[in-house]
C-alpha positions as CSV (number, residue, x, y, z in Angstrom):
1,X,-46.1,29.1,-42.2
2,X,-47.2,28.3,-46.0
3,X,-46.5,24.6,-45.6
4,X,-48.0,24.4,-42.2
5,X,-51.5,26.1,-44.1
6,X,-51.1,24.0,-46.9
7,X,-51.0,20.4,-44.4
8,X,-53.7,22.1,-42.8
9,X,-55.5,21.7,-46.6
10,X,-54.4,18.4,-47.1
11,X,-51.9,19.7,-49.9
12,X,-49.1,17.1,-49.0
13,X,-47.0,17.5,-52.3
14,X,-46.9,21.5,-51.9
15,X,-46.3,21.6,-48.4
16,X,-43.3,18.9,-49.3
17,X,-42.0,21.3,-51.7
18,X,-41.4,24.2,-49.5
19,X,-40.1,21.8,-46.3
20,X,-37.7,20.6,-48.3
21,X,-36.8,24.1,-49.4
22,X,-36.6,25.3,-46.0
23,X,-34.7,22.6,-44.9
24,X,-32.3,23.0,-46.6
25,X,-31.9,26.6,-46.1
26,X,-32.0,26.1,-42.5
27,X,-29.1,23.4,-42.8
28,X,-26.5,26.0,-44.8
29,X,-27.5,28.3,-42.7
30,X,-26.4,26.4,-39.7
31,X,-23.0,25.8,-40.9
32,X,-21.9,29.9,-40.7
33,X,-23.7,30.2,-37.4
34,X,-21.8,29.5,-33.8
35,X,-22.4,27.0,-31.8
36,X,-24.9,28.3,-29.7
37,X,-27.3,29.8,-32.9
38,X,-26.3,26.5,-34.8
39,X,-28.1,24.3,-32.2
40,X,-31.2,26.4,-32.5
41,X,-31.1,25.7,-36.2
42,X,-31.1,22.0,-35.4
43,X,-33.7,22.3,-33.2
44,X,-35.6,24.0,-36.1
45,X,-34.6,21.2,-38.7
46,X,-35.9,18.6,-36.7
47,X,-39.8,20.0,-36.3
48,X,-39.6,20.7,-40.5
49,X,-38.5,17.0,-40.6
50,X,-41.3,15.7,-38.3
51,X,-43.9,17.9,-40.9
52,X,-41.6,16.1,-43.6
53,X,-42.4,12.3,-42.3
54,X,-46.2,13.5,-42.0
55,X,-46.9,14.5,-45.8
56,X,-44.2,11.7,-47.3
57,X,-46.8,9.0,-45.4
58,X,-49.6,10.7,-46.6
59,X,-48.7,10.8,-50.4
60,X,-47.6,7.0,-49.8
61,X,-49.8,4.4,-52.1
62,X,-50.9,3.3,-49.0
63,X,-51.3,4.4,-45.2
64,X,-49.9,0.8,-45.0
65,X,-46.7,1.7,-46.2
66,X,-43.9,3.1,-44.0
67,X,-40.7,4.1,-45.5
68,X,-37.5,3.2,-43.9
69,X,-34.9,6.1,-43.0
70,X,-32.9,5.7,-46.0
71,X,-36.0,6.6,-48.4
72,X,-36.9,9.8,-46.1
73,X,-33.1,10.7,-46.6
74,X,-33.4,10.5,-50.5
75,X,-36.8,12.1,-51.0
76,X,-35.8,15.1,-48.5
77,X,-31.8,16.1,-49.4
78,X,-32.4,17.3,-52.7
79,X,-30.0,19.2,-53.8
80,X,-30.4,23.0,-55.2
81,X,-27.4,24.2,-56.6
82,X,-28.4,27.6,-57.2
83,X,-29.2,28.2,-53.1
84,X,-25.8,26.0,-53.0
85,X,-23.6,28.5,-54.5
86,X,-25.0,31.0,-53.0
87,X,-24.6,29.7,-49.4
88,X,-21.2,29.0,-50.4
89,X,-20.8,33.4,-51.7
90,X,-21.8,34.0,-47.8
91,X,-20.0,31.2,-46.2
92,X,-16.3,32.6,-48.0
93,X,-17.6,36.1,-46.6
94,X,-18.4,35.0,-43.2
95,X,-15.5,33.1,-42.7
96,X,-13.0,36.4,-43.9
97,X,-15.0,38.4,-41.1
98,X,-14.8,35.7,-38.8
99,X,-10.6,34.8,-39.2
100,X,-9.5,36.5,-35.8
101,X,-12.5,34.4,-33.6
102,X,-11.3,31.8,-31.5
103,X,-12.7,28.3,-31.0
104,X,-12.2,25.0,-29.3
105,X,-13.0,21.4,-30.7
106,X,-14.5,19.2,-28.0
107,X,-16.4,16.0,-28.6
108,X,-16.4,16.8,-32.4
109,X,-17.9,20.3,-31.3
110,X,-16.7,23.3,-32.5
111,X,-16.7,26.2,-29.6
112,X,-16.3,30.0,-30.1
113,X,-14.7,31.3,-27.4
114,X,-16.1,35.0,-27.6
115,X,-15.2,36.1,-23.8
116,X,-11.5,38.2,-24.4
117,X,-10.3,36.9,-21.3
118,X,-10.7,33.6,-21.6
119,X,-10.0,34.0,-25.5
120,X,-6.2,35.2,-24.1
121,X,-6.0,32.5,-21.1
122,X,-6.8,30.1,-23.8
123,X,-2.9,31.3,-25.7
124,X,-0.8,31.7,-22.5
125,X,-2.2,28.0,-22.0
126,X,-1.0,27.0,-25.7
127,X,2.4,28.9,-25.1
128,X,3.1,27.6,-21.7
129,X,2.2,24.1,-23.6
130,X,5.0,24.9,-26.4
131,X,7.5,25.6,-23.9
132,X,6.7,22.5,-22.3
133,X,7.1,20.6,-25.1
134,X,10.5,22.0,-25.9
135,X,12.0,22.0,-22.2
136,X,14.2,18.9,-21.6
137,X,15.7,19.9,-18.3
138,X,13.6,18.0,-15.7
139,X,13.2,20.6,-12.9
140,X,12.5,23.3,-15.3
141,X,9.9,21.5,-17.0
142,X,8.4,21.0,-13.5
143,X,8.2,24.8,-12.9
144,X,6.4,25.3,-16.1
145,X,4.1,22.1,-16.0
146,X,3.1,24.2,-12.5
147,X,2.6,27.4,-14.1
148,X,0.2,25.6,-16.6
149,X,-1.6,23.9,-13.9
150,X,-2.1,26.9,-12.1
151,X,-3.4,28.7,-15.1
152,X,-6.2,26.1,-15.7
153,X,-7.4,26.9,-12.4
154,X,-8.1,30.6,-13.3
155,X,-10.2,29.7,-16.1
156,X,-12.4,27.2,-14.8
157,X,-13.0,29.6,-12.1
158,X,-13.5,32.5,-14.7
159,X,-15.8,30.1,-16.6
160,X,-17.8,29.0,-13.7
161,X,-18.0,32.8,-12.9
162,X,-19.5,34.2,-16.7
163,X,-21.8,30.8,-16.8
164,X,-23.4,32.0,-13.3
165,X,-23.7,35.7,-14.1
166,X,-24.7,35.0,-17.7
167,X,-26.4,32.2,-17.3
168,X,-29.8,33.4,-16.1
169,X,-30.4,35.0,-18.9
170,X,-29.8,32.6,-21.4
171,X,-31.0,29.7,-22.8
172,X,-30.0,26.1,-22.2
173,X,-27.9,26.1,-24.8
174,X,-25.7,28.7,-23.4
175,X,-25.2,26.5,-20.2
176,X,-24.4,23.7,-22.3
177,X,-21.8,25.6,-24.3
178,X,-19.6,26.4,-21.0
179,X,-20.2,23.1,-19.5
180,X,-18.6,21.6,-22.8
181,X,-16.1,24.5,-22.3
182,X,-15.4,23.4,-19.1
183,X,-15.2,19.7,-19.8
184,X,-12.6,20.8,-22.7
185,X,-10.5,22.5,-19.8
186,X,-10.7,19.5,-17.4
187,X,-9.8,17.5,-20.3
188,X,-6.5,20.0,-20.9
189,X,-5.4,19.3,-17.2
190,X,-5.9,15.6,-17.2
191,X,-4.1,15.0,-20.2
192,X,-1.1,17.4,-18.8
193,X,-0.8,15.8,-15.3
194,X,-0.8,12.1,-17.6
195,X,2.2,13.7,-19.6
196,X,3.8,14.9,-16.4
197,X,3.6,12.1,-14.8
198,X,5.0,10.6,-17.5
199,X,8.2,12.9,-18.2
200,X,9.0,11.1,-14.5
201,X,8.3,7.9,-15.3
202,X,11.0,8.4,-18.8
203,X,14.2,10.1,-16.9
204,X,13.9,7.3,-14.0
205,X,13.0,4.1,-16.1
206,X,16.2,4.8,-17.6
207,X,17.4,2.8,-15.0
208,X,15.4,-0.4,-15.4
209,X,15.2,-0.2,-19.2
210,X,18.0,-2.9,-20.0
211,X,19.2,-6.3,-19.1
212,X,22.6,-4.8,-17.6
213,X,20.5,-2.6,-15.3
214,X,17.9,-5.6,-14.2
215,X,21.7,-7.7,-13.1
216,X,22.6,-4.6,-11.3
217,X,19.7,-5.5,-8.7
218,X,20.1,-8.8,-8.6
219,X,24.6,-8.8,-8.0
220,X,24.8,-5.1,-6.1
221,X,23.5,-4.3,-2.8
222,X,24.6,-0.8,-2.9
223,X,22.5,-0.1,-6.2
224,X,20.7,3.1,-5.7
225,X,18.6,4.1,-9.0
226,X,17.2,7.6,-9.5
227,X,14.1,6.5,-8.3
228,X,13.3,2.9,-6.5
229,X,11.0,0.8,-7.8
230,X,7.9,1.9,-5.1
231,X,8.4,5.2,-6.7
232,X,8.2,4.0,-9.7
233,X,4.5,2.0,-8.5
234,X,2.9,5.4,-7.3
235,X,3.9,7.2,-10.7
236,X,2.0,4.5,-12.2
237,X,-0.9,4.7,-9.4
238,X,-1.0,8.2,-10.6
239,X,-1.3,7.4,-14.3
240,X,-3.8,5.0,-14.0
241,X,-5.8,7.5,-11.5
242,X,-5.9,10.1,-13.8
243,X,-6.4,7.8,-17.4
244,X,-9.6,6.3,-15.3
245,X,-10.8,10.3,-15.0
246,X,-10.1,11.2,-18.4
247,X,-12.0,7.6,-19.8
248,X,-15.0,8.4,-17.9
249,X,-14.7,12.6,-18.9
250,X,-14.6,11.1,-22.7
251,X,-17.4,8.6,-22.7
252,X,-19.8,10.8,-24.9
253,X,-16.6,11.2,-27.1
254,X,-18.4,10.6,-30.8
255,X,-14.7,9.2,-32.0
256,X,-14.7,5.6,-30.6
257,X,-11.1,5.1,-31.7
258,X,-10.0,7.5,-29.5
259,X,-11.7,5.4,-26.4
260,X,-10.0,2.6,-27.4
261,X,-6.3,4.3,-27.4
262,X,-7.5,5.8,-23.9
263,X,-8.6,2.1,-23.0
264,X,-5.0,0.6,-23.8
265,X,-3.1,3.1,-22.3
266,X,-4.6,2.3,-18.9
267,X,-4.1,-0.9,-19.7
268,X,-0.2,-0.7,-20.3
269,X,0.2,1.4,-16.9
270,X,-1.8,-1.5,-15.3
271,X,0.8,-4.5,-16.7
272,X,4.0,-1.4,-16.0
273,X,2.8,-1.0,-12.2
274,X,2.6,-5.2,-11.7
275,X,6.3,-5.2,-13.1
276,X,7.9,-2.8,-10.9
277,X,5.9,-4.9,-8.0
278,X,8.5,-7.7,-9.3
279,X,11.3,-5.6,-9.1
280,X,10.6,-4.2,-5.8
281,X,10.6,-8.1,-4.9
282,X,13.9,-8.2,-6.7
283,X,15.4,-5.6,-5.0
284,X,14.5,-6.8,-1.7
285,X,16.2,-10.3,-2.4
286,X,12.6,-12.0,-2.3
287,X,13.2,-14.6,-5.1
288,X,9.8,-16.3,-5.0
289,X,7.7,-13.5,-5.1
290,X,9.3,-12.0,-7.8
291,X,9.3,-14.9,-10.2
292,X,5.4,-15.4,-9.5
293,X,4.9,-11.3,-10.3
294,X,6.8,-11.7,-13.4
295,X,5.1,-14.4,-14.8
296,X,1.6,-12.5,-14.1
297,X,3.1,-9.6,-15.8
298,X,3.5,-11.5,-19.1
299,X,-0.1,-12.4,-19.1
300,X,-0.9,-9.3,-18.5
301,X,1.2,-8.5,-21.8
302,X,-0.3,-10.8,-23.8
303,X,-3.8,-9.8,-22.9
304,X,-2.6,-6.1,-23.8
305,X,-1.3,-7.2,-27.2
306,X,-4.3,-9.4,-28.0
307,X,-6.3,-6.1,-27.2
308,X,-3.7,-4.2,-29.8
309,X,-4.5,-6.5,-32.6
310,X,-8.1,-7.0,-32.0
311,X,-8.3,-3.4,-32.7
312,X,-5.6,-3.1,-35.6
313,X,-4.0,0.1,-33.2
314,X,-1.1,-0.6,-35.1
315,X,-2.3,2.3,-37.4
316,X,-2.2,4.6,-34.6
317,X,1.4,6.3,-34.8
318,X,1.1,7.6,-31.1
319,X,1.3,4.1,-29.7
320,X,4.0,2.5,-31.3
321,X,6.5,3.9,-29.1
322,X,4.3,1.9,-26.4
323,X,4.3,-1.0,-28.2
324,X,7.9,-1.0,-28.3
325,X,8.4,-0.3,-24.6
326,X,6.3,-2.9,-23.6
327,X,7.7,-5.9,-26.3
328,X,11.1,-4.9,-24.1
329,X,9.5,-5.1,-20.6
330,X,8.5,-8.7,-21.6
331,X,12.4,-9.6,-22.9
332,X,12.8,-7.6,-18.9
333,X,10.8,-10.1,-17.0
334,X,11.7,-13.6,-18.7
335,X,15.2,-12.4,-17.8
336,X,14.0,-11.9,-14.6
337,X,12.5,-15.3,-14.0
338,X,15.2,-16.8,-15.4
339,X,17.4,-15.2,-12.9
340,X,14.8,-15.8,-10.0
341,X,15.0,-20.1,-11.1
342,X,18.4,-20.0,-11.0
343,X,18.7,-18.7,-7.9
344,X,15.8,-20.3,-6.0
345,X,16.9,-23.7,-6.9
346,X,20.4,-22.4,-4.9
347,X,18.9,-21.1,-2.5
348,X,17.1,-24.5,-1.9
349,X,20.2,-26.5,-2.5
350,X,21.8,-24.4,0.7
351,X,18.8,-24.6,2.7
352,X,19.4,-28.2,2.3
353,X,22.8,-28.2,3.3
354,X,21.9,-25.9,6.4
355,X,18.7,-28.1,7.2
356,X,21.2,-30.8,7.5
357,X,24.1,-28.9,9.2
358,X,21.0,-27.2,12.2
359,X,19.7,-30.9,12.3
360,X,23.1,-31.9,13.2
361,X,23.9,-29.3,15.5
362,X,20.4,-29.8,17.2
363,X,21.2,-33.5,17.7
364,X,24.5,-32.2,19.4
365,X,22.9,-29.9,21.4
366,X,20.2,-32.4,22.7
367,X,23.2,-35.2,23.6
368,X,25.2,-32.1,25.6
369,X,21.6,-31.7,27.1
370,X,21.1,-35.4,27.9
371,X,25.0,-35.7,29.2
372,X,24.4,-32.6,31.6
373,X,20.9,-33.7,32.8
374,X,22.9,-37.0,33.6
375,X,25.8,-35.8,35.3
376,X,23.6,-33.0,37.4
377,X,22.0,-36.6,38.2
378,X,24.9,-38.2,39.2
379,X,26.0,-35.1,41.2
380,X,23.0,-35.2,43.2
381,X,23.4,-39.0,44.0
382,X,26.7,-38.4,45.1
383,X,25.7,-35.4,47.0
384,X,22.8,-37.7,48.7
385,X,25.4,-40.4,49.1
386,X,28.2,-38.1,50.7
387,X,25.3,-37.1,53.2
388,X,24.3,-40.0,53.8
389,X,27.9,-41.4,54.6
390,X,28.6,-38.5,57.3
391,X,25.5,-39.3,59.0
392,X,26.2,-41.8,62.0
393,X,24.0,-44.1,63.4
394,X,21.4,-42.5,66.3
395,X,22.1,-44.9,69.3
396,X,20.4,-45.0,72.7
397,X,23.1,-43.2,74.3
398,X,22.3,-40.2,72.4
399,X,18.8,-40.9,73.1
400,X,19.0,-40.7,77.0
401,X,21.1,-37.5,76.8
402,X,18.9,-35.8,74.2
403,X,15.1,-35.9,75.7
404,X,12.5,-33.3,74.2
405,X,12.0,-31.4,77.2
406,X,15.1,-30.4,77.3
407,X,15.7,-28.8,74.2
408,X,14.0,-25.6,73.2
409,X,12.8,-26.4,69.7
410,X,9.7,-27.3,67.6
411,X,8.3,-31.1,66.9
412,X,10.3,-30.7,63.2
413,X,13.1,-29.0,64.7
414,X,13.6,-32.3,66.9
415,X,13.0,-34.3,64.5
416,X,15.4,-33.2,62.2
417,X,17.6,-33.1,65.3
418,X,17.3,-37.2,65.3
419,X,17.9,-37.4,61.5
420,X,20.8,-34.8,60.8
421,X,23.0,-35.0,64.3
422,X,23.4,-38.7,65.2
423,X,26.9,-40.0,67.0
424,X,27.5,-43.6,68.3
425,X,29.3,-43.8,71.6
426,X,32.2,-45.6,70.0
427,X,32.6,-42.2,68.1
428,X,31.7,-40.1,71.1
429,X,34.8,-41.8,73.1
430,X,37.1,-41.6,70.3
431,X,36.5,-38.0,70.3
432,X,36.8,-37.5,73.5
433,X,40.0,-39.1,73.8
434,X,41.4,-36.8,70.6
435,X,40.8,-33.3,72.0
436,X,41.9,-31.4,68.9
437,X,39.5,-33.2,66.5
438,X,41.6,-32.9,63.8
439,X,40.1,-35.3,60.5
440,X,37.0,-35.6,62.8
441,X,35.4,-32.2,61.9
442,X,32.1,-33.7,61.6
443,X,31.9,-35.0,65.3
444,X,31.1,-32.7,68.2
445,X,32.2,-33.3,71.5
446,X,28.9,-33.9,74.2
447,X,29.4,-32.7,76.4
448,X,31.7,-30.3,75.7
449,X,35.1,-29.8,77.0
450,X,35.3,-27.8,80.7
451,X,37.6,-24.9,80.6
452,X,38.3,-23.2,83.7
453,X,37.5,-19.1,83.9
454,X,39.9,-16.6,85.7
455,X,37.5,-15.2,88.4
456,X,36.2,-11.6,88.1
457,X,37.1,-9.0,90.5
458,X,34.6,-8.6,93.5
459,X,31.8,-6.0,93.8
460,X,30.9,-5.1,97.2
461,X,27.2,-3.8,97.1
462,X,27.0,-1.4,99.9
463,X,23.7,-0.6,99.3
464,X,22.4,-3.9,99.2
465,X,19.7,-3.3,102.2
466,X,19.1,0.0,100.9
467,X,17.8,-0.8,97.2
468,X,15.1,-3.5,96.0
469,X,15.6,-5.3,93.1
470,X,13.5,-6.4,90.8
471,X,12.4,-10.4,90.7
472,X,14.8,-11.9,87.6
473,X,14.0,-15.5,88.3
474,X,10.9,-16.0,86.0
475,X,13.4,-14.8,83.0
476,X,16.2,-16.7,84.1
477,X,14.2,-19.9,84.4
478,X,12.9,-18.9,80.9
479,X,16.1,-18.9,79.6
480,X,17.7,-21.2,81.0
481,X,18.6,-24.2,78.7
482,X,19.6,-27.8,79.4
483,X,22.8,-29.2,78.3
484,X,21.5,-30.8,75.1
485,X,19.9,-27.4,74.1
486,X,22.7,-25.8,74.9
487,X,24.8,-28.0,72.4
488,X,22.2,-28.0,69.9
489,X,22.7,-24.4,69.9
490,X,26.3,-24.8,69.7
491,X,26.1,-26.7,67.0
492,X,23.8,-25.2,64.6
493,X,24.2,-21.5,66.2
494,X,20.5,-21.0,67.7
């Protein structure tokens, strides 16, 4: 209030005085207080500041002048040692009365988790954690990895719960305190699902991890790993799902080193996914594919290491293990393509010999094809010419006996009549004269050969005068048929 009277009366250099003063009270203060109270400090060092700027410019030589940020620095942290020490008397003080709270670190934030409930959530969490980290049996670790998942849950609906009942009634600051709280739990369960994931992802590689067990895929068909190699992709689909969530949560992360480890670790599952894409190709005796996949997975390593080095993570001690695992995944997939080469140019060497062996075959196969379309050919000429040679020659005598009227049959009937059933009267007497037509069973005998009938007993009809008959002579006469028609039918069984 002083300082703000004292601008008021133009009284730049006294008004200075007791900013500065204030300031710097205000900014000790802030370091005992919570997080919540320690924002409202902030908030109250930045209007002294901006009263700060206003009387440095006026006590300036000049209203010309404006000093950069590194003069306002100097001319407002001036030290006082005796409010110094004594800040330091309280802060020892606070700090004894303050040993059993509990707090969180998020974003280079520290928050005091006053709520009991959460405070005890917060330690199950970091013993179910410790347990996790000291479980090596797989399905065990699985149970517990669930318990811990499930436990996350319950907070963030128990922190959802006080920030709506509490919230209200606070300030902003309060909500931003339990949405930092609640990005610090999200943050706890994407980085636990990652190292699940990846407890997987180390019992099965087991079985890709060496040269022996690469051979294995390429000489045994009944290889059966602990996990195929598609397994192997969705673990790594999973990873990179849940690195991408956990890159985007961290973005207003202050500590840009730690963006860049979370950038190269998505990275590294990228290249890991691409190479069990080979060996799925591998597995499945698809040369071709796999030697292009494995050759895009070594660019892909070399873009990751040139990432490592551009950003000297070789000082990170968390990621040399992963730089390790993927230097041996690139020794994996030269041997790979090396195996793929070798085998493709085989494979194209008996291609060859089969190409040759089917052209071979083919051009057997069309002369069989030729020889039978020539002989069905020849078959049917002969056929035509044995048809032709038991045909006779039609002659008039045949003509006079065979008149159209007096056979019963259609114009085509006839005239296949004339065409198929033709007999010279040289070969009609020959047959004649040799009654049991033996080696002439193509020739018919016209007419035919009378037999004579024993007669039928006699019928008196003694009621002859008695009974009338009915008229049968319009269906006799309609069915009556001439000798020719008679041996036409005969012949051909009409």
């Amino acid at each position: 209030m002083n300082s703000n009277y004292l601008i008021f009366t133009r009284k730049f250099k006294e008004a200075l005085e007791l900013l500065r003063k204030a300031c710097n009270i205000y900014e000790k203060i802030k370091q005992l207080k919570d997080t919540i109270e320690s924002i409202e400090y902030e908030e109250k060092i930045k209007s002294m500041q901006t009263s700060m700027r206003l009387c440095i410019y006026n006590l300036s030589s000049t209203k010309d002048t404006i000093l950069d940020e590194k003069a306002f620095t100097d001319s407002v942290k001036v030290e006082d040692i005796e409010l110094t020490e004594k800040i330091e008397e309280i802060k020892k003080g606070v700090n004894k009365i303050n040993e059993e709270d509990y707090s969180v670190k998020y974003h280079g934030i520290q928050i005091p988790i006053k709520n009991e409930k959460l405070r005890n959530d917060f330690e199950k969490l970091n013993e179910l954690n410790s347990k996790i980290e000291k479980e090596k049996d797989i399905p065990k670790k699985v149970i517990l990895f669930q318990d811990y998942f499930n436990r996350i849950e319950e907070m963030n609906r128990l922190v959802k719960k006080i920030k709506s009942e509490e919230g209200n009634q606070s300030s902003e600051n309060f909500s931003k305190i339990y949405s930092n709280i609640l990005g610090y739990i999200e943050n706890l369960r994407l980085k636990k699902y990652i190292e699940k994931n990846l407890s997987y992802i180390s019992d099965y590689s087991k079985d890709y991890n060496n040269i022996e067990s690469i051979n294995n895929l390429f000489e045994k068909d009944n290889f059966k790993p602990k996990a195929k190699p598609q397994e192997m992709m969705k673990l790594y689909d999973n990873l990179k799902e849940y690195q991408s969530q956990l890159i985007n949560l961290e973005k207003d992360n202050p500590e840009q080193s730690y963006i860049i480890e979370l950038n190269y670790r998505e990275k590294i599952y990228t290249l890991s996914k691409i190479f069990y894409v080979g060996l799925f190709y591998v597995l499945n005796k698809k040369n071709n594919e796999a030697y292009t996949i494995m050759f895009y997975t070594i660019d892909k390593i070399k873009e990751a290491n040139d990432f490592y080095e551009q950003h000297h993570l070789s000082n990170v001690s968390q990621l040399k293990e992963l730089k390790n695992q993927i230097d041996n995944m690139e020794k994996l997939a030269i041997f790979v393509i090396n195996i793929c080469f070798a085998k493709m140019q085989l494979n194209k060497d008996k291609d060859k010999k089969k190409e040759d062996k089917d052209k071979k075959k083919e051009e057997k196969k069309e002369k069989k094809e030729e020889k039978k379309e020539k002989n069905k050919e020849d078959k049917k000429e002969n056929k035509e010419k044995d048809k032709k040679d038991k045909k006779i020659k039609y002659t008039p005598y045949l003509v006079d006996l065979m008149k159209k009227e007096n056979v019963i049959l259609t114009k085509e009937q006839y005239e296949d009549l004339q065409e198929y059933i033709t007999l010279s009267y040289e070969d009609y007497l020959e047959g004649f004269k040799n009654q049991n037509f033996d080696g002439y069973t193509h020739i018919m005998q016209i007419p035919m050969n009378t037999q004579l009938l024993e007669p039928k007993p006699i019928v008196y009809d003694l009621t002859f005068e008695k009974l009338e008959y009915p008229d049968l002579s319009q269906k006799v006469k309609g069915e009556s048929k001439s000798l020719m028609g008679r041996a036409f039918g005969y012949f051909f069984g009409k």
